[in-house]
N, C-alpha and C positions, 0 to 999 in steps of 0.2 A: 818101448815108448811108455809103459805101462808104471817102469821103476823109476825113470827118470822122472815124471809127474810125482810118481810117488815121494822120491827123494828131495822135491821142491816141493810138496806140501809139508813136509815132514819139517823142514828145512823152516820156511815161513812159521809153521805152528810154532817149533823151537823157541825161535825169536820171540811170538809174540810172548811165550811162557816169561820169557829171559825178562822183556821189558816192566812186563804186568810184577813181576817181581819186584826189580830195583826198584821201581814206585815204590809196590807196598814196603820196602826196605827204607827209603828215603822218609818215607810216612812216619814208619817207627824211628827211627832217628832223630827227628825233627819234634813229632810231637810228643812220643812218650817216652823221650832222653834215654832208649834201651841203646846204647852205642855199640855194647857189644854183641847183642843180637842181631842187630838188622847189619852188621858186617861179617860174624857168621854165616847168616843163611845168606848172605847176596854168593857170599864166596861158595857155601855146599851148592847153591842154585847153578853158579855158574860153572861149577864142574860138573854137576848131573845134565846140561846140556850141551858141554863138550863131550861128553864122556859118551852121551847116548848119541851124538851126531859122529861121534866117528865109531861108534858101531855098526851105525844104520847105514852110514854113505859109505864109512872106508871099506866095509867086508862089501864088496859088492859080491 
């Protein structure tokens, strides 16, 4: 019971990192024309929270 909670907390927290990113990603695109920045890090961002959700969930 204890890891399944866990693995939905962990799971939502994820997300919300992911989202609060592509924001600040969209931010920098939009206003301070870094194009290639804020499409770097959306992409390192969203591999560090595949990467880290299928360590946490797949090794159960």
């Amino acid at each position: 019971m204890i890891t399944i909670l866990f693995h939905v907390v962990f799971l939502l927290f994820s997300l919300f990192v992911l989202v609060q990113s592509i924001s600040y990603s969209i931010y920098e695109y939009k206003t301070e024309k870094n194009h290639y920045g804020s499409i770097v890090f959306t992409i390192f961002t969203l591999f560090c929270v595949i990467f880290s959700n299928y360590i946490i969930i797949g090794n159960n």
